[in-house]
Every structure is written in C-alpha cells, then in structure tokens.
DSSP file (Angstrom, degrees, kcal/mol; ACC not computed):
  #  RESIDUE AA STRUCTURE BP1 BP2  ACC     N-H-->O    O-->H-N    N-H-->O    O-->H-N    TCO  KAPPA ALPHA  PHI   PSI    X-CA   Y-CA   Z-CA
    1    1 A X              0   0    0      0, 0.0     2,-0.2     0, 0.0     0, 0.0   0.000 360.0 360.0 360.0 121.5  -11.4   28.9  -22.0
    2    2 A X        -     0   0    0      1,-0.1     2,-0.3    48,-0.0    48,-0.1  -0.586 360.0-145.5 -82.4 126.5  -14.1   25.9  -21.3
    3    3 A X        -     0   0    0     46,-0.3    48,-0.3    -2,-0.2     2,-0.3  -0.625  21.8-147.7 -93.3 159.6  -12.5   22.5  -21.8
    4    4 A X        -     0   0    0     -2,-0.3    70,-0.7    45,-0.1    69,-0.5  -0.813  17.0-166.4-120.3 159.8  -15.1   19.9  -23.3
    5    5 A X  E     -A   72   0A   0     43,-3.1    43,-0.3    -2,-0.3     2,-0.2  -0.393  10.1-150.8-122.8-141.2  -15.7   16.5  -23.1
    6    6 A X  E     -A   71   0A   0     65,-1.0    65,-2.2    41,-0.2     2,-0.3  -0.782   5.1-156.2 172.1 138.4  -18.0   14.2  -25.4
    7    7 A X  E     -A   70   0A   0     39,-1.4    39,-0.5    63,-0.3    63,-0.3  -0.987  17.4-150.3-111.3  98.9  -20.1   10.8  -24.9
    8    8 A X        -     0   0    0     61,-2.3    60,-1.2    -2,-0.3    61,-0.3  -0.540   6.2-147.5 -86.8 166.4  -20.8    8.8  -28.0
    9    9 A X        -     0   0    0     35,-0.9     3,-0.1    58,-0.2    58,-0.1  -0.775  27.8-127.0-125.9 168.7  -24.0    6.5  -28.4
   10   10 A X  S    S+     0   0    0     -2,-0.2     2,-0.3     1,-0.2    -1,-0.1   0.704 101.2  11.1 -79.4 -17.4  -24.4    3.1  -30.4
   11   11 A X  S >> S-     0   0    0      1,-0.1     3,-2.3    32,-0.0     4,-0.6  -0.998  72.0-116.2-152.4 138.7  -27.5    5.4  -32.1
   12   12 A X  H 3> S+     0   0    0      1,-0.4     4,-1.1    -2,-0.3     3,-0.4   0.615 113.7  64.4 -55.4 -11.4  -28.9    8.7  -32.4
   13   13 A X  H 34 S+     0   0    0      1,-0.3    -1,-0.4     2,-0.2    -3,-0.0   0.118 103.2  45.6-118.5  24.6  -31.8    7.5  -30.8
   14   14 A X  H <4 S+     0   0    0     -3,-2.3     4,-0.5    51,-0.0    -1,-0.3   0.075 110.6  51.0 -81.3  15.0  -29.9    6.8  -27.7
   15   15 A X  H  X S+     0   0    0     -4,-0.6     4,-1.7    -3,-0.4    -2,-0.2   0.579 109.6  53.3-107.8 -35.2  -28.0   10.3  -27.7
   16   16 A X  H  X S+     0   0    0     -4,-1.1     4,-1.2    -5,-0.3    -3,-0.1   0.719 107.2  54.3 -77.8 -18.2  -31.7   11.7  -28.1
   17   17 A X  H  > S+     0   0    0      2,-0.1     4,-1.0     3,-0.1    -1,-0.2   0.940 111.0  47.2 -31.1 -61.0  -32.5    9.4  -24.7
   18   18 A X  H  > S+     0   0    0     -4,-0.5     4,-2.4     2,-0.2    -2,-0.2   0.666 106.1  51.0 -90.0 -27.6  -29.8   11.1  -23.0
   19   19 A X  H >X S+     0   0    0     -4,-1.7     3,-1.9     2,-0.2     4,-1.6   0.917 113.0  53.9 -62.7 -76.0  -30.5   14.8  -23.9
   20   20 A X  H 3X S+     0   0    0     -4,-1.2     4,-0.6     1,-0.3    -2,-0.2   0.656 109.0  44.8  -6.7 -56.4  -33.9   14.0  -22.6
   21   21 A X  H 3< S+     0   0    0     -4,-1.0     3,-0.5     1,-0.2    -1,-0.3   0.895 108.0  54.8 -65.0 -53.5  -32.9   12.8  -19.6
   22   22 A X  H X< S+     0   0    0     -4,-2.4     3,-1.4    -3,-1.9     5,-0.2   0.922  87.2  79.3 -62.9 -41.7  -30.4   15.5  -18.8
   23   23 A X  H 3< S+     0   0    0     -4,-1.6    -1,-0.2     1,-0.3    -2,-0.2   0.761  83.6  65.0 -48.5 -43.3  -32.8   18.3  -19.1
   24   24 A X  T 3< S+     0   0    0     -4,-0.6     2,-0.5    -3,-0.5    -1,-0.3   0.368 103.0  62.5 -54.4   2.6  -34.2   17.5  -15.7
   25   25 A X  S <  S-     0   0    0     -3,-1.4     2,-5.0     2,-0.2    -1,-0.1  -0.930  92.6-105.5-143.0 143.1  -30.9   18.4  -14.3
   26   26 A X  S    S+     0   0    0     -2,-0.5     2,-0.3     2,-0.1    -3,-0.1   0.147  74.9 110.8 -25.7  11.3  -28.6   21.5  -14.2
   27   27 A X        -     0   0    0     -2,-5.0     2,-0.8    -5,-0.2    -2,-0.2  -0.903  60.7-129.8-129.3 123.5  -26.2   20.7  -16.6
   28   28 A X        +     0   0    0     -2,-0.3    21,-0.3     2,-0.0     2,-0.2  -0.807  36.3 160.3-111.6 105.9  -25.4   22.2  -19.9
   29   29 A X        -     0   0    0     -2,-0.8     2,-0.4    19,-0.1    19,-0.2  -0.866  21.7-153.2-125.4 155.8  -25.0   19.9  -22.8
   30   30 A X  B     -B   47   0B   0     17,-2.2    17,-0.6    -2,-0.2     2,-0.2  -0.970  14.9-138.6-114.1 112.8  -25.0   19.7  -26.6
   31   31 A X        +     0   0    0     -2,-0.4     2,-0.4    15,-0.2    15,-0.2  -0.644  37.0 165.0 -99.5 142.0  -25.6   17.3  -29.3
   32   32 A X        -     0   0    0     13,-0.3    13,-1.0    -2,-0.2     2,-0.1  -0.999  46.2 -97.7-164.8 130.7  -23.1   17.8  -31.8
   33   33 A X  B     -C   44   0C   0     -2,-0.4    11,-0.3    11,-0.2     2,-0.1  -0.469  62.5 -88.9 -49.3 136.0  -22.1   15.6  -34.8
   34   34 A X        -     0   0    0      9,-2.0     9,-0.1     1,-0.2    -1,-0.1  -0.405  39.5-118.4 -70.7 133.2  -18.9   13.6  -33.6
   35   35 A X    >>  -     0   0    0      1,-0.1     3,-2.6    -2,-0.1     4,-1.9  -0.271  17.8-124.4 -92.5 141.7  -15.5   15.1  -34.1
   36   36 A X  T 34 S+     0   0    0      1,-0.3    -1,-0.1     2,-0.2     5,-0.1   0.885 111.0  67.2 -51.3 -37.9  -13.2   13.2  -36.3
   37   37 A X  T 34 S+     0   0    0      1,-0.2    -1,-0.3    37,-0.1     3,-0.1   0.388 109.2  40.5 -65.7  12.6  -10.7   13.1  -33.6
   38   38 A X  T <4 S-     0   0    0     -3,-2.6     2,-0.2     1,-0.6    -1,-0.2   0.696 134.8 -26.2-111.0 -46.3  -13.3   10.9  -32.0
   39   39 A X     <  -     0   0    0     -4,-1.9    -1,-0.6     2,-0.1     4,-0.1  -0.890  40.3-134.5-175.9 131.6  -14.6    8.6  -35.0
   40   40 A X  S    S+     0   0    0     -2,-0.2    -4,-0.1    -3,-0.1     2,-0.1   0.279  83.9  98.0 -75.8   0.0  -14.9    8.9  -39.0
   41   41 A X  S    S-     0   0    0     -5,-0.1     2,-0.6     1,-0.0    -7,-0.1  -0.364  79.0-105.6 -63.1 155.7  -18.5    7.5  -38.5
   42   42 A X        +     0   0    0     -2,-0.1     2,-0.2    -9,-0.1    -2,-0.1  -0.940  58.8  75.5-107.4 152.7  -21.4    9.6  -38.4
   43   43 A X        -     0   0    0     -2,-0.6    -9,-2.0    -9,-0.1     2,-0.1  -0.899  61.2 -55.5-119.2-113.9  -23.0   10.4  -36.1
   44   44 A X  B     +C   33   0C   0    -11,-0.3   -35,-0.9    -2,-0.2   -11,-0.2  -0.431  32.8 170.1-101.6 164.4  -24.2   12.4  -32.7
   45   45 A X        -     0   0    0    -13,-1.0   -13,-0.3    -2,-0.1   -37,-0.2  -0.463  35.1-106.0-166.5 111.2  -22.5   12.6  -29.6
   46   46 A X        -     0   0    0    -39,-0.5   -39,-1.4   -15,-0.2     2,-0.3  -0.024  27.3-150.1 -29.8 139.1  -23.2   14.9  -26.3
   47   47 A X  B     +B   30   0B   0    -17,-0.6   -17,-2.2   -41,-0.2     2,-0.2  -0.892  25.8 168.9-129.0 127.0  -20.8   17.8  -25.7
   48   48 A X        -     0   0    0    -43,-0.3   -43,-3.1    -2,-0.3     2,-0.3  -0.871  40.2 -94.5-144.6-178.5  -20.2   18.8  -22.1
   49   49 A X        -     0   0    0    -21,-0.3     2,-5.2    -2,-0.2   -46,-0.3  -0.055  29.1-139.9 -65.0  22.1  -18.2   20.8  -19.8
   50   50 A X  S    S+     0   0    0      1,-0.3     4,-0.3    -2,-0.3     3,-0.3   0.010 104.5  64.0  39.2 -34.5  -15.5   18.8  -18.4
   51   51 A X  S    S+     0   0    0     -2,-5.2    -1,-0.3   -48,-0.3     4,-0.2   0.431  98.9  57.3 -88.3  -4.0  -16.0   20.4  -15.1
   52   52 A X  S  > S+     0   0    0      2,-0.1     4,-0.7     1,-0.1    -1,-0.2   0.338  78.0 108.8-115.9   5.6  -19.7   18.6  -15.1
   53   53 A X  H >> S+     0   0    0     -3,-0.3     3,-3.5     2,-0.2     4,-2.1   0.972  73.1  47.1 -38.1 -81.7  -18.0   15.1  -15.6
   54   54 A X  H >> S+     0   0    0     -4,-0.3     3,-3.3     1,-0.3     4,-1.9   0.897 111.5  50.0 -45.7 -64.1  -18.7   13.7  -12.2
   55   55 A X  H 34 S+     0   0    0      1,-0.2    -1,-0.3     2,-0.2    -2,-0.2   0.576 109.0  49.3 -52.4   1.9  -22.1   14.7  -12.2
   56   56 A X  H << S+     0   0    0     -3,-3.5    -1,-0.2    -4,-0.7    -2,-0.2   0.586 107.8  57.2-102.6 -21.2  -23.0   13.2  -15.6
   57   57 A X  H << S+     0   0    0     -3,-3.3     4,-0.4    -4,-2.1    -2,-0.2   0.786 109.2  49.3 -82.1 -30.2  -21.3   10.0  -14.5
   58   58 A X  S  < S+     0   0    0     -4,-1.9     4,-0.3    -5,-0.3    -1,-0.2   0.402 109.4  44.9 -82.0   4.1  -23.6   10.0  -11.7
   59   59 A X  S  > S+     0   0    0     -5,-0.4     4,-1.1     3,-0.1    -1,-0.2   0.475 109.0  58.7-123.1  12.4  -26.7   10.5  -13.3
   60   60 A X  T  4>S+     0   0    0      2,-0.1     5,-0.9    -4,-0.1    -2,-0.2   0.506 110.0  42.1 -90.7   2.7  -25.9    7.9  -16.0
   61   61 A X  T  45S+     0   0    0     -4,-0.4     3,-0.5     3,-0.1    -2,-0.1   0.771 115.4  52.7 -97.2 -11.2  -25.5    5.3  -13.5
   62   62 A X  T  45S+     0   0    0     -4,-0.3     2,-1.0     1,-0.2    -3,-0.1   0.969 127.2  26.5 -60.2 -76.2  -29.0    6.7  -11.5
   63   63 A X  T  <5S-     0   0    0     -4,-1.1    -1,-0.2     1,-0.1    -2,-0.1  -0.113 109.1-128.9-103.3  34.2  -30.8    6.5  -14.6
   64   64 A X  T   5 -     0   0    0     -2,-1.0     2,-0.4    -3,-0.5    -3,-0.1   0.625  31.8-171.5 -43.9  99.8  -28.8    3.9  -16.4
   65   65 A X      < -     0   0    0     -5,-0.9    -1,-0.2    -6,-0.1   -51,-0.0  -0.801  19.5-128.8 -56.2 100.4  -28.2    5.5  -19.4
   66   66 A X        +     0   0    0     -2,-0.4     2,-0.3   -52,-0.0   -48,-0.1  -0.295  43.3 147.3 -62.4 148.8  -26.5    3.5  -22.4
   67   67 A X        -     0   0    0      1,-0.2   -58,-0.2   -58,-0.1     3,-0.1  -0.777  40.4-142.5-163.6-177.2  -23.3    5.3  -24.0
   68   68 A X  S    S+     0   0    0    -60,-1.2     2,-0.3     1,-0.4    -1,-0.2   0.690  74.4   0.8-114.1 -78.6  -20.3    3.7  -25.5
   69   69 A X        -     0   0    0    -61,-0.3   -61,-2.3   -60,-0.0     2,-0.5  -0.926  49.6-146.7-137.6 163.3  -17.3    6.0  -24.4
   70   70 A X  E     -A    7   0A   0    -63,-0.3   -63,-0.3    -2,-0.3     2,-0.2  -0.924  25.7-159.6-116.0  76.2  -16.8    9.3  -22.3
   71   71 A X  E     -A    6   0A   0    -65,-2.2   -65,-1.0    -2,-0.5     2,-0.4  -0.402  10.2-177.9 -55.0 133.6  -13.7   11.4  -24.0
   72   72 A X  E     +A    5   0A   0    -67,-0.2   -67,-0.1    -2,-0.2    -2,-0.0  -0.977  63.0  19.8-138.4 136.4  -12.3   13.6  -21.9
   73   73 A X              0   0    0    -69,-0.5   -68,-0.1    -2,-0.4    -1,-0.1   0.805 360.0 360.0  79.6   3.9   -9.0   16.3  -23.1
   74   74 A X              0   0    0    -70,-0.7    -1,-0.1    -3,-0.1   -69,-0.1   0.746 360.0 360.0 -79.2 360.0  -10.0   15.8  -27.3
C-alpha cells in the first residue's frame, strides 16, 4: 500500500509552477484538490509518494520553489 504525502500552495498558479518543474525529474506526482483533513479551503495541492520526500525537498530548495506546508502521514 503507497503512503502519500501532499504540498499545499498559497495559489493554483504556484502548484501549476511546481508540476512544471517536477516533470524534468523522475518523480511521480499529482495535483489533486486538497483533502479536508488538510484545509476546508479550496484549492490544489501536489500528491506524492512519501518515499520521494527527500528528493522533492531537494529540488524545492535547487529550484526554490514556493509552497506553504509538506504533510506527511494524512
């Protein structure tokens, strides 16, 4: 069973930055409306593998990437 994690943005038009950005790397992620257990706002938020955590933390600080928070375990 794949655990997931999730990255919110201040805007959809930085979560559409960060897909961008990732494509250029190896790593399989998802834009997915933000789970309630996260926030009753709406909007987007990247869905990732848990197991890709470090590397996602290193290529938002390469390419410094804006994000809010990193969830990890929801």
């Amino acid at each position: 069973m794949e655990r997931y994690g999730y990255i919110t943005f201040k805007s959809v038009s930085y979560a559409m930055k960060f897909e961008t950005a990732i494509k250029n790397y190896d790593i399989k992620i998802k834009i997915i409306p933000v789970p309630r257990s996260i926030s009753s706002s709406c909007g987007l938020c990247v869905r990732f593998n848990i197991d890709d955590i470090g590397k996602l933390i290193s290529i938002i600080s390469n390419n410094n990437l804006e994000y809010v928070n990193i969830y990890k375990n929801i």
